[in-house]
C-alpha positions as CSV (number, residue, x, y, z in Angstrom):
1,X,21.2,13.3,-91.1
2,X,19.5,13.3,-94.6
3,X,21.4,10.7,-95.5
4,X,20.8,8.6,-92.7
5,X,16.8,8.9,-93.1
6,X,17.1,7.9,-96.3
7,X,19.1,4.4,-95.5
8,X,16.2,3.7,-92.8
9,X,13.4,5.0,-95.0
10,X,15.1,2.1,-97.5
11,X,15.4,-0.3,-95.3
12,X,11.9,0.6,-93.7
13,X,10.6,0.0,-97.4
14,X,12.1,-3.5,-97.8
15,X,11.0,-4.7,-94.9
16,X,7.3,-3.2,-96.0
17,X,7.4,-5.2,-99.1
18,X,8.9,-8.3,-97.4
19,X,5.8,-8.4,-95.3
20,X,3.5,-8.0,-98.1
21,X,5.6,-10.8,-99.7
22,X,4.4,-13.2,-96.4
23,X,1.4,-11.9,-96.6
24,X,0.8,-12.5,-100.1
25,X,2.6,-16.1,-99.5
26,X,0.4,-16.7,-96.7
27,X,-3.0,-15.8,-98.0
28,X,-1.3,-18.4,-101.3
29,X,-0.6,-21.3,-98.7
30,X,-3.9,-20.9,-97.0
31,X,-5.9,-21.1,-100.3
32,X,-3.2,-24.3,-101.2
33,X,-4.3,-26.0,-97.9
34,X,-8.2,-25.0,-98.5
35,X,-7.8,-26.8,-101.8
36,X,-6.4,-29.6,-100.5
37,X,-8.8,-30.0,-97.6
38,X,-11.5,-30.0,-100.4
39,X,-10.0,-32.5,-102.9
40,X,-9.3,-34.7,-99.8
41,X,-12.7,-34.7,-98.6
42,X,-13.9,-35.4,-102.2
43,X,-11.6,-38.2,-102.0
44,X,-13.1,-39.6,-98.9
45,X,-16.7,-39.3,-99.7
46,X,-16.2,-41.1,-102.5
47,X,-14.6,-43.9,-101.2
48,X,-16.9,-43.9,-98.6
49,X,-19.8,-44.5,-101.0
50,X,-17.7,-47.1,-102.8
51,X,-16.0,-49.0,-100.4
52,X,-17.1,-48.3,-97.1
53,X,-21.0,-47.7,-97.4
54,X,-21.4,-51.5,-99.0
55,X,-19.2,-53.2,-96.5
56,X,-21.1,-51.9,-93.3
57,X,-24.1,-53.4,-95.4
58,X,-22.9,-56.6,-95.4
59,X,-21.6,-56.2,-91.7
60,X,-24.9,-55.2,-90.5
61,X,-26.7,-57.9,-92.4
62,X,-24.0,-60.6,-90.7
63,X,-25.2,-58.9,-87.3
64,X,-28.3,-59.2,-87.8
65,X,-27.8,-63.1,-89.0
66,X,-25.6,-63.5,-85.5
67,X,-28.4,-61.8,-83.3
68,X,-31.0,-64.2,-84.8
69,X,-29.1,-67.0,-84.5
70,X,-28.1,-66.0,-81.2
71,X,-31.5,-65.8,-80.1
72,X,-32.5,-69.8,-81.3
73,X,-29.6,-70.9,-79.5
74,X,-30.6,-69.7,-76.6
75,X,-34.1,-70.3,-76.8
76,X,-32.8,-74.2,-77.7
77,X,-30.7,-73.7,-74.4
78,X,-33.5,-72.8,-72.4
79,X,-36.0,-76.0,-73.3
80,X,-32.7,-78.1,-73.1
81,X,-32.5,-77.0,-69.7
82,X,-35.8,-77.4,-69.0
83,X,-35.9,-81.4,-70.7
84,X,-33.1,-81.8,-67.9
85,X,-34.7,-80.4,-65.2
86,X,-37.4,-82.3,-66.2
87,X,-35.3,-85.5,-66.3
88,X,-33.8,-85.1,-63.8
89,X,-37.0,-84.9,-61.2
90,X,-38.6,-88.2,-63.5
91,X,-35.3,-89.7,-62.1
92,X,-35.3,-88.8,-58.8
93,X,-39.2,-90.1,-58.2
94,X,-38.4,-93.3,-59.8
95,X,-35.6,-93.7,-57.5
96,X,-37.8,-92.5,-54.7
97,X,-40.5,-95.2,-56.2
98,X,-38.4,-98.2,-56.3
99,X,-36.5,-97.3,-53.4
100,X,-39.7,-97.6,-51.5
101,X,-40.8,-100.4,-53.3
102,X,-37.7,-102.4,-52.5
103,X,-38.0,-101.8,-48.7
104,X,-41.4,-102.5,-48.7
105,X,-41.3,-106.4,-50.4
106,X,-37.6,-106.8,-48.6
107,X,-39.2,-105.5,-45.4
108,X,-41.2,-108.8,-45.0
109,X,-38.1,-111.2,-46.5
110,X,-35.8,-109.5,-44.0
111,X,-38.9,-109.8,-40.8
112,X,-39.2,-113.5,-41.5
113,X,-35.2,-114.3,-41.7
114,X,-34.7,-112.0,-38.7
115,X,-37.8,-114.1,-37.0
116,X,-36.3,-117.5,-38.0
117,X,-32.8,-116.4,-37.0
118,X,-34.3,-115.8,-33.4
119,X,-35.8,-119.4,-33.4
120,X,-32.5,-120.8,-34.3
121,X,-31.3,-118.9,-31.9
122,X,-33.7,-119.8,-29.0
123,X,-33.7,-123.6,-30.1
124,X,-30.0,-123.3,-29.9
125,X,-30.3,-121.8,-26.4
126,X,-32.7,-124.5,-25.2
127,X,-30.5,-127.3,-26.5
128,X,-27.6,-126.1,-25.0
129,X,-28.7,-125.2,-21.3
130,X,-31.0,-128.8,-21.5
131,X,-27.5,-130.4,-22.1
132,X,-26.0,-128.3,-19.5
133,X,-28.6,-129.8,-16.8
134,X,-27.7,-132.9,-17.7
């Protein structure tokens, strides 16, 4: 039996040791990663300030350029629509105007045809039912 505690106690030994082992290796890789994290990071921030920082610069400065000229276009939209608006109703009372107009110097052309076509008409009339009688 003495010999038997001695194989476990051996084996009970290595497997202490191996677990110090991963400990040791894990605590290693942990403080690897942690490194690596940090020089990362480094690397990041720094190309943040040198390439990334000066192009949302520009980007922002090209924004602002397309809000402003966003906002003249459609401030020019809105008196353009206006001018036709405008036009449009100058239009519409001119055609009202003439329209008007016309009727009233056709009103007396057409009133005197209509009245001469009548007296054509009844001179006709008379003719014919004075030749009829006789």
């Amino acid at each position: 039996m003495n010999g038997e505690l001695a194989t476990t106690n051996l084996l009970l030994g290595v497997m202490a040791a191996v677990s110090v082992l991963e400990a040791l290796l894990l605590i290693g890789v942990g403080a690897g990663c942690f490194m690596v994290y940090r020089r990362v990071m480094t690397l990041v921030e720094g190309l943040e300030t040198r390439q990334i920082a000066p192009a949302m610069v520009r980007v922002n400065g090209i924004l602002d350029d397309v809000k402003v000229v966003t906002t003249k276009v459609k401030e020019e939209t809105e008196r353009v629509d206006e001018a036709i608006r405008t036009t449009l109703h100058r239009v519409d009372d001119t055609a009202d105007r003439v329209r008007s107009n016309v009727r009233m110097k056709t009103s007396r052309v057409v009133g005197f045809v209509r009245g001469l076509r009548v007296a054509i008409e009844s001179m006709l009339h008379s003719r014919d039912v004075s030749e009829m009688r006789t």
